[in-house]
C-alpha positions as CSV (number, residue, x, y, z in Angstrom):
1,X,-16.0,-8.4,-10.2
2,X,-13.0,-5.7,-9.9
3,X,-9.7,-6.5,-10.2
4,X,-8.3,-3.7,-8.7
5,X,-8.0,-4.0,-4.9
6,X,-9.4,-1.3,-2.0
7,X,-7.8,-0.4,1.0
8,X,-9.9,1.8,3.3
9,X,-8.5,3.4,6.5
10,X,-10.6,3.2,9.6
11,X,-11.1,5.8,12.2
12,X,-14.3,7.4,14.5
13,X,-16.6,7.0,10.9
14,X,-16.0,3.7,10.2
15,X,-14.7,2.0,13.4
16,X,-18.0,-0.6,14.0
17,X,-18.7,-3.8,13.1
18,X,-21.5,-2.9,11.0
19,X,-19.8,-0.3,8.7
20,X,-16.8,-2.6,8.3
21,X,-19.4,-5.5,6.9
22,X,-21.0,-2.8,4.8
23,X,-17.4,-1.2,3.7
24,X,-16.1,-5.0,2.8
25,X,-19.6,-6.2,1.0
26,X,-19.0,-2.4,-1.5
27,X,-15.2,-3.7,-2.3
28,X,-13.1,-3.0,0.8
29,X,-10.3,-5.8,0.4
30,X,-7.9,-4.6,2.7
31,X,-8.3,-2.2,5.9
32,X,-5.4,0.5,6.9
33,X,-5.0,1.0,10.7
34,X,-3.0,4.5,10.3
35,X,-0.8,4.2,13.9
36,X,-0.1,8.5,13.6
37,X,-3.4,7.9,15.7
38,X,-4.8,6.1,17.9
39,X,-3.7,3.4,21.4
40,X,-2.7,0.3,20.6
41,X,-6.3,-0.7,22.5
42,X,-8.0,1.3,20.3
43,X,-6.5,-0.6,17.2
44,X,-6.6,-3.7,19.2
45,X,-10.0,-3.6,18.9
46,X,-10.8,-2.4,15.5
47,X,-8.6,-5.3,14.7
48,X,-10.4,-8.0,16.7
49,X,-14.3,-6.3,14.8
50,X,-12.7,-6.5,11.4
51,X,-11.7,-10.3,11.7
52,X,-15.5,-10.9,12.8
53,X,-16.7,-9.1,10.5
54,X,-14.9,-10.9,7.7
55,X,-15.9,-14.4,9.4
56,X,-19.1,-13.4,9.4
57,X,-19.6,-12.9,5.7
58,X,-16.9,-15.3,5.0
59,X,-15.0,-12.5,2.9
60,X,-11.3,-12.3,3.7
61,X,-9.6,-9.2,3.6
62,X,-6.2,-8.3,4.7
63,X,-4.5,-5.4,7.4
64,X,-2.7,-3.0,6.4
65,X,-0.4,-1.1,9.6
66,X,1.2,2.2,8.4
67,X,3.3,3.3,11.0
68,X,3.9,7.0,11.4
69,X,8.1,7.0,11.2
70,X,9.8,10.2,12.2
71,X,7.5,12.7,11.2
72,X,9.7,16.5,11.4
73,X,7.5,19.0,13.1
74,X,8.4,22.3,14.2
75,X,7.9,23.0,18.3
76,X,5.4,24.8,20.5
77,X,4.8,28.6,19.5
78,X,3.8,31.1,21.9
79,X,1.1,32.6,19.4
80,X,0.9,31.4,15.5
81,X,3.3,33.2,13.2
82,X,1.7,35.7,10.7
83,X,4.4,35.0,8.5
84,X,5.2,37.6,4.8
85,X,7.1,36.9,2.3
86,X,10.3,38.6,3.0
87,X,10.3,37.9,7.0
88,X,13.4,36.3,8.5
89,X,13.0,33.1,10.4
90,X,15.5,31.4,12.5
91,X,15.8,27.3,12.9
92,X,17.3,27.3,16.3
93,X,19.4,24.1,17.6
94,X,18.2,24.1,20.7
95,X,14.9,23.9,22.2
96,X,12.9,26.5,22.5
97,X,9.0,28.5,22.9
98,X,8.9,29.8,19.1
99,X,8.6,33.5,19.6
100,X,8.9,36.7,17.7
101,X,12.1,38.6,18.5
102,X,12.8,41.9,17.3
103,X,11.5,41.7,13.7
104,X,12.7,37.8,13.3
105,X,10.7,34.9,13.8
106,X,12.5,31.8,16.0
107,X,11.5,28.3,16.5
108,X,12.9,25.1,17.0
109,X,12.1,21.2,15.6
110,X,11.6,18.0,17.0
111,X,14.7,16.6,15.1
112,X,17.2,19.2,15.5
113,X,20.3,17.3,14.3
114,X,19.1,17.5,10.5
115,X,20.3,21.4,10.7
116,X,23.5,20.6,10.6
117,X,23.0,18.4,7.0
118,X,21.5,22.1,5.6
119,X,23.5,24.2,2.9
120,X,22.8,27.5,2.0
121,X,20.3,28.0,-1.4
122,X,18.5,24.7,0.6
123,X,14.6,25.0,1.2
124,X,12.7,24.6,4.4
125,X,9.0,23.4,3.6
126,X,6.5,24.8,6.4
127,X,3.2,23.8,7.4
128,X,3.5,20.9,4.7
129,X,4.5,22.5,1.8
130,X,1.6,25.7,2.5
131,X,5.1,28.1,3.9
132,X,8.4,28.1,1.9
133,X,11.8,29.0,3.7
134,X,14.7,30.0,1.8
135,X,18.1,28.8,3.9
136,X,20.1,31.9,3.5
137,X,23.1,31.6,6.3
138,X,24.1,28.4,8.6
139,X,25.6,28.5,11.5
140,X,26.9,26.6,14.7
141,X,23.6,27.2,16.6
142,X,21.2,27.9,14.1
143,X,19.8,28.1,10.6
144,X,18.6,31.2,8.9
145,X,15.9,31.7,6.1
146,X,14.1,34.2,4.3
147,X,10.4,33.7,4.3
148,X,9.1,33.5,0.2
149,X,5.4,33.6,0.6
150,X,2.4,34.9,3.5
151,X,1.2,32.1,5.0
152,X,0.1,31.3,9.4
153,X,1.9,29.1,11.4
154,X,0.8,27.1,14.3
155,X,2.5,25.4,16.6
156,X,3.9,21.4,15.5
157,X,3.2,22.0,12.2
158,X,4.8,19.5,9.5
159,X,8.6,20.3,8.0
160,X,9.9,18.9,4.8
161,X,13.5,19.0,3.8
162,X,12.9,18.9,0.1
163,X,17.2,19.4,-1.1
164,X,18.5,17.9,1.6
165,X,19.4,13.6,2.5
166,X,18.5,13.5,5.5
167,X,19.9,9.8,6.3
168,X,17.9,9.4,9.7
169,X,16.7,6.3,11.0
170,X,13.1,5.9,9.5
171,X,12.2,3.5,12.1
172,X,11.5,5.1,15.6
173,X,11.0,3.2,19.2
174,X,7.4,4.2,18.9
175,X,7.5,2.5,15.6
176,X,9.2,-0.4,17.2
177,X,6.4,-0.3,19.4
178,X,4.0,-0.2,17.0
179,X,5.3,-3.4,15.1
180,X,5.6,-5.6,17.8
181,X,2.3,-5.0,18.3
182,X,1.3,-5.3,15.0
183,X,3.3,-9.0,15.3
184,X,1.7,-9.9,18.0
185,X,-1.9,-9.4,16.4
186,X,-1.2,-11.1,13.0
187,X,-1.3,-7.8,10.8
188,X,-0.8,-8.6,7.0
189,X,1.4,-5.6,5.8
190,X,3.3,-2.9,6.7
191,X,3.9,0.2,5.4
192,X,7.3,2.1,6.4
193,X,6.9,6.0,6.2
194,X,9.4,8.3,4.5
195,X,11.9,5.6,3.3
196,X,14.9,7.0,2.1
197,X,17.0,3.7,0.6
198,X,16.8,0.1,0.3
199,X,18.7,-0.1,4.0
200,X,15.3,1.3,5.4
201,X,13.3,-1.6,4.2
202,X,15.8,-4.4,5.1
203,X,16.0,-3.1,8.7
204,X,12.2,-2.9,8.6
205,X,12.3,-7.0,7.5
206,X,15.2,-7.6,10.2
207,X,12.8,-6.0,13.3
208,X,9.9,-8.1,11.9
209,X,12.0,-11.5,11.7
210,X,12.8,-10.3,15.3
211,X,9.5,-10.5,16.4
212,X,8.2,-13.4,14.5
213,X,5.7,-11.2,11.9
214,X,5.2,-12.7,8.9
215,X,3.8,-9.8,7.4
216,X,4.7,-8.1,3.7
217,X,6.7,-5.0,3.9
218,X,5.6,-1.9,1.9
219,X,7.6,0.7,1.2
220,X,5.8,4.3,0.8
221,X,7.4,6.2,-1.5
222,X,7.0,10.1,-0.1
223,X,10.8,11.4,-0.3
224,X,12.6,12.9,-3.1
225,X,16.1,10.3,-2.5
226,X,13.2,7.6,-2.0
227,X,12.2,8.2,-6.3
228,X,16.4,8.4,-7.0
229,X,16.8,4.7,-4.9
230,X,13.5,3.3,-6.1
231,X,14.5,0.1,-8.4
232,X,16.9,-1.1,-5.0
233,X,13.8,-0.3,-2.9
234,X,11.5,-2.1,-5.3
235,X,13.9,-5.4,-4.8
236,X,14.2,-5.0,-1.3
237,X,10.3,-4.7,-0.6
238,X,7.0,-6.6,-0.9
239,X,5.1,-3.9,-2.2
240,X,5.2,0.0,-3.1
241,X,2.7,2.6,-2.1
242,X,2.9,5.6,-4.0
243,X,2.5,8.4,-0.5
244,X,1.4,11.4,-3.3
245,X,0.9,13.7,0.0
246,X,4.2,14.2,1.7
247,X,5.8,13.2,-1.9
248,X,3.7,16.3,-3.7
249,X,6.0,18.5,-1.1
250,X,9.7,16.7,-1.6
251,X,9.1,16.9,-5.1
252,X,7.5,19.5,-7.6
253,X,3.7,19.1,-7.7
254,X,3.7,18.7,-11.1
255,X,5.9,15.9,-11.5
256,X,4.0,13.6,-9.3
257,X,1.8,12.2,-12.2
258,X,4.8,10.9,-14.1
259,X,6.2,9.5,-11.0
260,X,3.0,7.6,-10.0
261,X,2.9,6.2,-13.7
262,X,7.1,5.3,-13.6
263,X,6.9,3.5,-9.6
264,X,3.8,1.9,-10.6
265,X,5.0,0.7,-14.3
266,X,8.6,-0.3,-12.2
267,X,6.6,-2.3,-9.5
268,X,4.6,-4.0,-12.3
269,X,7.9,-5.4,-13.6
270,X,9.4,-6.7,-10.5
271,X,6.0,-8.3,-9.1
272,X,5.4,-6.4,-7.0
273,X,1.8,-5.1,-5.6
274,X,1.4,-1.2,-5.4
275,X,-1.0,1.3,-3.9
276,X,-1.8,4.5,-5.0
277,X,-2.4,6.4,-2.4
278,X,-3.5,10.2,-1.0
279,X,-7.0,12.7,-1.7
280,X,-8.0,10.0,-4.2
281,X,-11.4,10.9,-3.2
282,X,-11.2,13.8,-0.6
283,X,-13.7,15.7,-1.5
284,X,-15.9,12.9,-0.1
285,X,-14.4,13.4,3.4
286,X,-17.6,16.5,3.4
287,X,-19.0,15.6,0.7
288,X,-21.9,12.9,-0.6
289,X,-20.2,13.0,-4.2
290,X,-17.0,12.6,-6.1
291,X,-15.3,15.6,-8.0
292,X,-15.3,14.7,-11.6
293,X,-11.3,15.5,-11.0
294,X,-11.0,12.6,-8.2
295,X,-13.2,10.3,-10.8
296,X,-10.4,10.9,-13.2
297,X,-7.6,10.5,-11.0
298,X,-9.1,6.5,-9.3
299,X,-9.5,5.5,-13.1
300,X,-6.4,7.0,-14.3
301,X,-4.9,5.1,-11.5
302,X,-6.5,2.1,-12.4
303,X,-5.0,2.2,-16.0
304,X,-2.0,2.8,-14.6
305,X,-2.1,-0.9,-13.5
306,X,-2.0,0.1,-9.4
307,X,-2.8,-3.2,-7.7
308,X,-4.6,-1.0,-5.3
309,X,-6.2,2.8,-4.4
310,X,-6.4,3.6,-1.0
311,X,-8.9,5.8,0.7
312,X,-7.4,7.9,4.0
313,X,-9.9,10.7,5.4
314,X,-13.0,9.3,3.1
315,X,-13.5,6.5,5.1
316,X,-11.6,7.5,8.4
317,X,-13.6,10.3,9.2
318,X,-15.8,11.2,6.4
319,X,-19.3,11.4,6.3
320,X,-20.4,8.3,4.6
321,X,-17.7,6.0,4.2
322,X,-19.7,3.1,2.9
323,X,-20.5,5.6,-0.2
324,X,-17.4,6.2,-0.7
325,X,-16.4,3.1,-1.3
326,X,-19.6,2.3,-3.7
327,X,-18.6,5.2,-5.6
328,X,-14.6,3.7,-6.0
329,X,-15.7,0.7,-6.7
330,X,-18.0,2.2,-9.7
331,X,-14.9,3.5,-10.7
332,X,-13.0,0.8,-10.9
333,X,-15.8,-1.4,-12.3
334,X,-16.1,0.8,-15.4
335,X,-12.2,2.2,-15.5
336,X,-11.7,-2.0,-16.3
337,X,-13.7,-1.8,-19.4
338,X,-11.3,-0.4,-21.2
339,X,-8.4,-2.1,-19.6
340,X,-5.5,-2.7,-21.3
341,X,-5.3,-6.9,-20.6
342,X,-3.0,-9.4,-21.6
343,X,0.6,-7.9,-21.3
344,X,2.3,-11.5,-21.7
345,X,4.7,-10.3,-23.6
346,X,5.6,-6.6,-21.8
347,X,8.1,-7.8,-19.6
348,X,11.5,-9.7,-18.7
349,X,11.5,-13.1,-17.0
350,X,13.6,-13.4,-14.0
351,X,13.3,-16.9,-13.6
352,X,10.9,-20.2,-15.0
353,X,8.4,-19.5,-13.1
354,X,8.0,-16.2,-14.6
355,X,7.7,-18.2,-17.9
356,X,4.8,-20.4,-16.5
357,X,2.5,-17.8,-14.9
358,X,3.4,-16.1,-18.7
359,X,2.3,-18.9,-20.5
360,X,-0.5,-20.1,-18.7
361,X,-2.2,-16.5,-18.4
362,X,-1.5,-16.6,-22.1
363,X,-3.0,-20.1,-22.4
364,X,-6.4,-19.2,-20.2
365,X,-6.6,-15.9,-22.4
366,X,-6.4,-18.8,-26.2
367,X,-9.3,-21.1,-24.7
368,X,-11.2,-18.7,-23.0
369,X,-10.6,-20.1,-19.8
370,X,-13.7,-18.7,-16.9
371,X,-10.6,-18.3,-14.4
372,X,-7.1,-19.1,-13.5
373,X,-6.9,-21.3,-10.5
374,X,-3.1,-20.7,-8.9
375,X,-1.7,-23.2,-6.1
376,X,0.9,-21.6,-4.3
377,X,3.0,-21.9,-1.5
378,X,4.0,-18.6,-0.5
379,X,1.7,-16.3,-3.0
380,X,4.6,-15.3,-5.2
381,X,3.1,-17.5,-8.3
382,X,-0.1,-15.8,-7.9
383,X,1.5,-12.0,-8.6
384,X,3.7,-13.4,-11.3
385,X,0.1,-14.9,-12.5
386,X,-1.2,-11.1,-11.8
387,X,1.4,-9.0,-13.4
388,X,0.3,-10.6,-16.9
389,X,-2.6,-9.1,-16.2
390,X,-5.2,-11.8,-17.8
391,X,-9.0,-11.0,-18.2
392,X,-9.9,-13.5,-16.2
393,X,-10.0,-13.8,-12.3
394,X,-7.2,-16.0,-10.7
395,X,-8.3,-18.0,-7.9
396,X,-5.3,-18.7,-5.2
397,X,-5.6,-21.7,-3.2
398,X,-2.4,-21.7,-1.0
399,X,-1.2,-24.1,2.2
400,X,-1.5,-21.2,4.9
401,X,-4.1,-18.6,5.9
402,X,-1.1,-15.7,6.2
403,X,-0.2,-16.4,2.5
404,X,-4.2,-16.5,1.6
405,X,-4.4,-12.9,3.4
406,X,-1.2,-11.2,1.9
407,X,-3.1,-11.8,-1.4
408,X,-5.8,-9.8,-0.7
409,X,-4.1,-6.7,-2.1
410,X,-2.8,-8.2,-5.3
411,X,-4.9,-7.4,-8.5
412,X,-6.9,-9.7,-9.9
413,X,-6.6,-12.6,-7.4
414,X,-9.0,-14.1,-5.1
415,X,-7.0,-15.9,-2.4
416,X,-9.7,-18.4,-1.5
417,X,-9.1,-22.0,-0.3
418,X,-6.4,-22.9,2.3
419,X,-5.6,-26.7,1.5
420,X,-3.0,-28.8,3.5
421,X,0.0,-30.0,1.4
422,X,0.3,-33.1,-0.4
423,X,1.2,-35.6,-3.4
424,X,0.5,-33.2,-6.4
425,X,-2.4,-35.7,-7.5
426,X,-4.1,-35.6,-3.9
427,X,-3.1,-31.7,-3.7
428,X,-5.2,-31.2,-6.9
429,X,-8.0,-33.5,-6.2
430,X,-8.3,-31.7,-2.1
431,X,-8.1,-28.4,-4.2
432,X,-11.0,-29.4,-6.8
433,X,-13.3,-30.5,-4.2
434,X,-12.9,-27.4,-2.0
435,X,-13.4,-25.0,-5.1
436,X,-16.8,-27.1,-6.3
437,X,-18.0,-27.3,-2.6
438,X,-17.6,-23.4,-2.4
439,X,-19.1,-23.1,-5.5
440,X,-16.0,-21.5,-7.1
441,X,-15.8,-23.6,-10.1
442,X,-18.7,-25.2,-12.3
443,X,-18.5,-28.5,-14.3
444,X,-20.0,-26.6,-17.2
445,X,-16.2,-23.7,-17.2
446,X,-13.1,-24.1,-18.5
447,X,-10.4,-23.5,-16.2
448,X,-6.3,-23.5,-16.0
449,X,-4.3,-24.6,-13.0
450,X,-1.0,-24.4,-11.9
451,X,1.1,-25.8,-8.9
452,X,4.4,-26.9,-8.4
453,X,6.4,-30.3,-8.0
454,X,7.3,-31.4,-5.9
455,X,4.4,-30.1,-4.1
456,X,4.7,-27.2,-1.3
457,X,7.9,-26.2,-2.5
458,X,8.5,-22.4,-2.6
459,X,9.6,-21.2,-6.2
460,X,8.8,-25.0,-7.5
461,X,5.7,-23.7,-9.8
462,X,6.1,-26.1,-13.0
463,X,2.9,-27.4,-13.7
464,X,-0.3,-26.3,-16.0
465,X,-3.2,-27.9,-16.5
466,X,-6.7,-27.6,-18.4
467,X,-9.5,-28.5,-16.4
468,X,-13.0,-29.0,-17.6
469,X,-16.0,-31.6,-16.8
470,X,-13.9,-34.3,-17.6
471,X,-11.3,-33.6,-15.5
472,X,-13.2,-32.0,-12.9
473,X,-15.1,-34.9,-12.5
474,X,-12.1,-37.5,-12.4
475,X,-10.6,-35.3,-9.3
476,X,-13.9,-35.5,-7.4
477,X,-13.7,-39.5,-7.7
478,X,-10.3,-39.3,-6.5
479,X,-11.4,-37.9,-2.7
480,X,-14.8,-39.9,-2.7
């Protein structure tokens, strides 16, 4: 079994019942629904064929919403811009046909008020990242820059703002749109594009808690000021994913290795899950096989400790998306060989319950315990249980299906009994039976367990336990 979780976008390759069975039986354990694209019928009804599919096989896996935020693009051209280095362009205020005029280029964005945060020496990213524009004179109405390499533009092409804050509201009515929609049809996470500071995410929670979602909030990291804020953002979110597209633009290309390593080491500390994200296997999008490059890159992620890699293209509109997938989960299967387990002692403890999931990862790793089995309330024992990173799977049995789901991108961790609260000693015994009737657990294994008293109680995880036969057995009487 792999510890390290999938998420898989869907789109036109992979958008029927029958590949989303096949993607979810090769490792699939949570599915994107990427809302750049697509009517909220469409994802309405990938939505309602990926909770079939999973009741089908009896698998659960979780969904993922990225909504697209405030992508910059630059207007409608009247023909594509055949653009040398040296060429003057002009960012004009107000709207306009892009055009040649004289021997200068103008155009004009979708979000024309960031012009006015620009300062000379500033870059203008074109085409996303392919076109560089050096901001050479500003002015009331527009914004010149010299051209520094050849490059074609077409019209609505992607801008970055790589020097500049751009301090714009992340969250757009579409969006708004977009995750009251997502509320309304029980999606697990969402992702928030081109965060800039912790604000971003806590208005992202507020909208949520407007519209009754219960869902996790992820924060993709794809802006330069987004790496300068990222502890506060950590705090303020559920989880981190590590957007390397956009985020290879804002920053130098060859810093992004060290910055996927730093968020995901960071996120480790705090508990919180993290994707890695972007061309992880691209090449795959045409292609029946992996470069030996992308190979590198899933496994290096994987010993990065990344809760989760994410495929985009691959399995949105690739060729074979189910291949894909095998060939990740290959990946991952052999990456964890050599992974390095056990890091009870790597980090700081933030509170007791820190302490326990420590010390009974620690205790399961002494006596060779088969798994883990984690009874939580809201999930958060289960990451703290994850972050020490034990060789053994953990098992989460939690009081609510939503709290089973938003495990299902957490590494190492099955979520997979909902049991109704009670007494501790009822809780355990309703928890034991379930596990043995799902064949889960075996008589003949070893096992720790941990819950909280009083029972149900958010943040009350206090409790460790040794199972074996004995014990086993004594909890079975106890619901006979």
């Amino acid at each position: 079994m792999k510890k390290t979780k999938i998420v898989a976008t869907i789109g036109p390759s992979s958008d029927s019942i029958e590949v989303i069975k096949s993607l979810i039986i090769e490792g699939v354990n949570v599915f994107r629904l990427n809302f750049s694209h697509g009517t909220h019928e469409y994802h309405q009804s990938t939505i309602t064929k990926i909770k079939e599919a999973s009741n089908a096989l009896g698998i659960r896996v979780g969904i993922l919403q990225d909504i697209c935020g405030p992508k910059i693009r630059i207007g409608t051209l009247n023909e594509p811009f055949e653009l040398k280095a040296g060429d003057r362009l002009n960012v004009l205020k107000e709207s306009i046909i892009g055009r040649k005029n004289g021997e200068i280029y103008e155009l004009s964005i979708n979000q024309p008020q960031i012009l006015s945060l620009l300062k000379e020496g500033e870059y203008i990213y074109l085409y996303d990242g392919m076109i560089k524009a050096k901001v050479v004179k500003c002015l009331p109405d527009m914004i010149e820059t010299v051209i520094e390499n050849d490059g074609i533009l077409s019209s609505n092409k992607g801008v970055n703002f790589p020097n500049t804050k751009l301090n714009i509201d992340v969250i757009t009515q579409k969006d708004r749109a977009d995750m009251l929609f997502g509320a309304q049809n029980g999606v697990d996470f969402v992702a928030i594009s081109f965060v800039q500071n912790a604000n971003d995410i806590i208005n992202a929670k507020a909208i949520l808690k407007e519209f009754g979602s219960s869902a996790k909030v992820f924060a993709k990291i794809e802006k330069f000021d987004a790496v300068e804020n990222i502890d506060s953002i950590i705090e303020a979110s559920d989880g981190i994913m590590v957007a390397r597209g956009d985020l290879g633009i804002e920053v130098p290309y060859y810093k992004v290795p060290t910055i996927q390593k730093l968020i995901i080491k960071k996120a480790n500390a705090a508990n919180r899950p993290v994707i890695t994200a972007t061309q992880m296997m691209l090449s795959m999008a045409k292609s029946q096989s992996a470069t030996r490059a992308e190979i590198s890159d899933v496994a290096n992620a994987v010993l990065d400790g990344t809760d989760a890699v994410m495929l985009s293209e691959e399995s949105a509109v690739g060729i074979n998306p189910v291949a894909v997938v095998k060939s990740m989960s290959a990946t991952i299967v052999q990456s964890e060989l050599i992974y390095p387990y056990g890091k009870f002692d790597e980090f700081e403890f933030a509170d007791e319950t820190d302490m326990v999931a420590s010390a009974s990862s620690h205790l399961a790793q002494r006596i060779g315990a088969n798994a883990i089995i984690s009874i939580t309330s809201s999930g958060s024992s289960a990451i703290k249980m994850a972050r020490n990173r034990p060789t053994m799977p953990i098992i989460a049995v939690t009081h609510d299906e939503s709290v089973a789901r938003s495990l299902t991108i957490v590494w190492g961790v099955t979520p997979s009994l909902v049991v109704p609260q009670n007494q501790l000693n009822l809780l355990l015994a309703n928890t034991i039976k379930g596990l043995k009737d799902a064949n889960l657990i075996s008589d003949e294994a070893t096992y720790t367990l941990t819950a909280g008293y009083p029972a149900g109680k958010i943040g009350s995880t206090n409790y460790i336990r040794i199972l074996r036969k004995e014990q086993i057995k004594y909890y079975l009487n106890e619901v006979k």
